[in-house]
N, C-alpha and C positions, 0 to 999 in steps of 0.2 A: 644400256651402256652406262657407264658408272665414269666416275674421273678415278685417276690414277696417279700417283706425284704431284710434283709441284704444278700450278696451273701458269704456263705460258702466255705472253704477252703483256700487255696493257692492257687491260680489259674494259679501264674506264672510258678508254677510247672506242673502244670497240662497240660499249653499249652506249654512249654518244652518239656514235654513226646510227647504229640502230634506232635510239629515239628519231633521228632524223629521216631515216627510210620510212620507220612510221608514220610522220611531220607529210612525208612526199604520197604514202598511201592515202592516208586521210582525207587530203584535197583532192585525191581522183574519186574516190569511194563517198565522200558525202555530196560532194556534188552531181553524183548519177543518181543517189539517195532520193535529195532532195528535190529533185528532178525529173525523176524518173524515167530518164534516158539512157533504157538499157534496155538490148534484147535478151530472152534467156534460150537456151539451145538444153537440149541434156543429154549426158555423157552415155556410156554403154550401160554403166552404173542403176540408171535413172535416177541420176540424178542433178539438181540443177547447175548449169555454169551460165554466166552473163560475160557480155565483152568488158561490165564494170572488170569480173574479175582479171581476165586477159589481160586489158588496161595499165591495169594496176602492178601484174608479176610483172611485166614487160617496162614497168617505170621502174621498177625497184633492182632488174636485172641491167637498167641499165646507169644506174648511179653507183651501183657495186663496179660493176667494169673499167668504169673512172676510178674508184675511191678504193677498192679492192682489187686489182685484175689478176693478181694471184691466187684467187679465191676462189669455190664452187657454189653453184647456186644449186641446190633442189628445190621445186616449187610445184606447186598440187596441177597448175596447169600448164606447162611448159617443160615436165620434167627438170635434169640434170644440165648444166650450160654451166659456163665460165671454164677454172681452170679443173679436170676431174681428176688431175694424181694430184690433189693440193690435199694436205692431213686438215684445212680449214675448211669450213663447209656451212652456207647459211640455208638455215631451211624455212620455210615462205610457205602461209596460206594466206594469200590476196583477202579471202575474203571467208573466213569461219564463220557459216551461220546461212550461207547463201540461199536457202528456201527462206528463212528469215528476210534476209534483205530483198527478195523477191518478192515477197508477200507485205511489205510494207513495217515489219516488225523490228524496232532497232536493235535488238539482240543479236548485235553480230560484230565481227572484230579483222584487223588484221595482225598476223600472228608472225613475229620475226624471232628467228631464234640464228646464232654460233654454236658452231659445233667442229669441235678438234675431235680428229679421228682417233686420238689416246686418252683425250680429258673429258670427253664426252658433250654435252650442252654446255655451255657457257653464260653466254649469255643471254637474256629473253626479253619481249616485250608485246604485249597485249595491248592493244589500243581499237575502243570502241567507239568512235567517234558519235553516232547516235546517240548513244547516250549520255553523253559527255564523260566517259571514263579512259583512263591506260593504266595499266600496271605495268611495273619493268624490274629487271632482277641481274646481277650478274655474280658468278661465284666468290664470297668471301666479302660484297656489296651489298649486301641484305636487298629486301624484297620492297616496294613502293608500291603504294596506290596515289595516286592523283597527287604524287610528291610527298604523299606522308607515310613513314616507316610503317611497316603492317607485319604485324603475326598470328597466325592461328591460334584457336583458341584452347584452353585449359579444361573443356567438357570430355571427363573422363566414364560416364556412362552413358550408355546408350538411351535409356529411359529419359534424360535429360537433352539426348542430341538432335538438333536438326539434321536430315540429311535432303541429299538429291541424288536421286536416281535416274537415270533416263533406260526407261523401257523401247528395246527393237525386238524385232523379229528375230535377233542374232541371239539373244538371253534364252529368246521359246527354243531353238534350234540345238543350244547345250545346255534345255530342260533344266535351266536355271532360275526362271521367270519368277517359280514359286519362295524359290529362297529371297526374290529381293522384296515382294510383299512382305513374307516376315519380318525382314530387315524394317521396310516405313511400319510397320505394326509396333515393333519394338521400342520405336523414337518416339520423341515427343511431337517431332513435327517433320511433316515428311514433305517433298517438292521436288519437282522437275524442272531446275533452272536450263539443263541442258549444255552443249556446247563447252565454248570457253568459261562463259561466266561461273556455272559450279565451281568449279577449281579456284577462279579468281577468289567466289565467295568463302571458299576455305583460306586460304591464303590471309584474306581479309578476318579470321574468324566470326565472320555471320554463319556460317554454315559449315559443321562439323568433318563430314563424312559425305564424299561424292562418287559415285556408279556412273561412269559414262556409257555409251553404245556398245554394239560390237561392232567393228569393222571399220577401225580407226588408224589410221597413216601416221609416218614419222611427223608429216605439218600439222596435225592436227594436236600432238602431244609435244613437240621437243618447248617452244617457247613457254606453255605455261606449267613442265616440271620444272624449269630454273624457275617460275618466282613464288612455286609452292614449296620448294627443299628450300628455297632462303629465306622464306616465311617462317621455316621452323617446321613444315608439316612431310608427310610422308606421300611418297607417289611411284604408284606402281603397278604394274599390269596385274589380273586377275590370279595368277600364280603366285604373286609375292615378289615376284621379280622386278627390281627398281632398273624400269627401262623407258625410253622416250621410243620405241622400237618395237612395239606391239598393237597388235588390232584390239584392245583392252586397254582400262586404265581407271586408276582409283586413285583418290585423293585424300588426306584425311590429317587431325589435326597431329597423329603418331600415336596416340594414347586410347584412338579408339578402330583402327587399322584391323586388331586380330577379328571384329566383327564379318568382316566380309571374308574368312578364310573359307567360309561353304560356299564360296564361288570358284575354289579351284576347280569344282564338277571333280 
């Protein structure tokens, strides 16, 4: 999904509110962290959910309802709630990273994004409180890390790039696998940051060019393509299609993007 016209609203408000949903995330999510007061269950998927995450959609779903009630929620565990013919729409991963935060590993985040059903994402915000990091981004707002303006970086060949790749089972399945070893063969330095943080790290230009999984949901992608396109950098599913809206996603700083065209399969 792309924007289209003018972008509608206040936005600075809107990615206010959202710093603050995050503010509200954060103190449920690090204190189960720090704690380790949480059970984990796992979905049909296998994969993990904790009541951390529940928790946390359920605070967030319910400070929109006050501060929003016009608005829809989508959210990785709770589905669709609030208002569903509303063209506003926030979309919620409580907790990106959850075998992460499970396993005691602070690489993990919670992922807020706005999304107008004409203009596309909006606004975004990454906040990883373990580590002490947020990034936040909103259309025509440029892109932030921990309050300081951030852009991708200028590394126009590949021989010169860092990248991250994250290898699943979903890459072996469209006999793709082989193409992303030549890829980290090609770079100067290769890595699997994984998750949210890849993309962050592009955004940030520490890292070039990022490969996520296969079998990725709109909350796993809407929040951190607004504050890698306001970084300056490029993001878009494995077709080349700049979407928040697909089980794929690439990230990169736009100058080294045609490397991964051998992953359309």
């Amino acid at each position: 999904m792309t924007t289209a016209g003018a972008v509608p609203a206040d936005l600075a408000g809107e990615l206010d509110l959202a710093l603050r949903l995050a503010d509200l995330a954060d103190a449920i999510t690090l204190a189960h962290d720090q704690h380790r007061s949480f059970q984990v269950d796992w979905k049909a998927n296998r994969t993990e959910v904790t009541d951390a995450d529940r928790e946390c959609e359920t605070a967030i779903a319910g400070m929109l309802a006050t501060e929003r009630p016009g608005h829809g929620l989508f959210g990785e565990e709770h589905g669709l709630v609030g208002d569903h013919t509303s063209p506003w729409r926030w979309i919620v991963d409580p907790i990106d990273g959850t075998s992460n935060f499970v396993r005691g590993i602070p690489v993990w985040a919670t992922l807020v994004c706005l999304t107008h059903a004409e203009h596309g994402a909006l606004v975004g915000v990454v906040s990883a409180p373990a580590m002490g990091r947020r990034w936040w981004a909103g259309r025509g707002l440029g892109a932030y890390a921990d309050g300081r303006r951030c852009r991708v970086s200028t590394v126009s060949d590949i021989a010169e790039a860092q990248v991250s790749v994250t290898f699943d089972p979903g890459w072996d399945r469209l006999g793709l696998t082989g193409e992303l070893v030549r890829l980290q063969q090609r770079a100067y330095r290769a890595r699997g940051f994984g998750d949210f943080w890849q993309h962050m790290l592009v955004a940030e230009g520490a890292v070039d060019l990022a490969v996520d999984a296969v079998g990725l949901s709109d909350y796993d992608l809407a929040a951190v393509m607004v504050v890698v396109e306001e970084a300056g950098g490029t993001f878009t599913d494995r077709h080349g299609v700049v979407t928040y809206q697909s089980d794929t996603a690439i990230s990169s700083n736009g100058l080294l993007h045609h490397e991964v065209a051998a992953l359309a399969g």
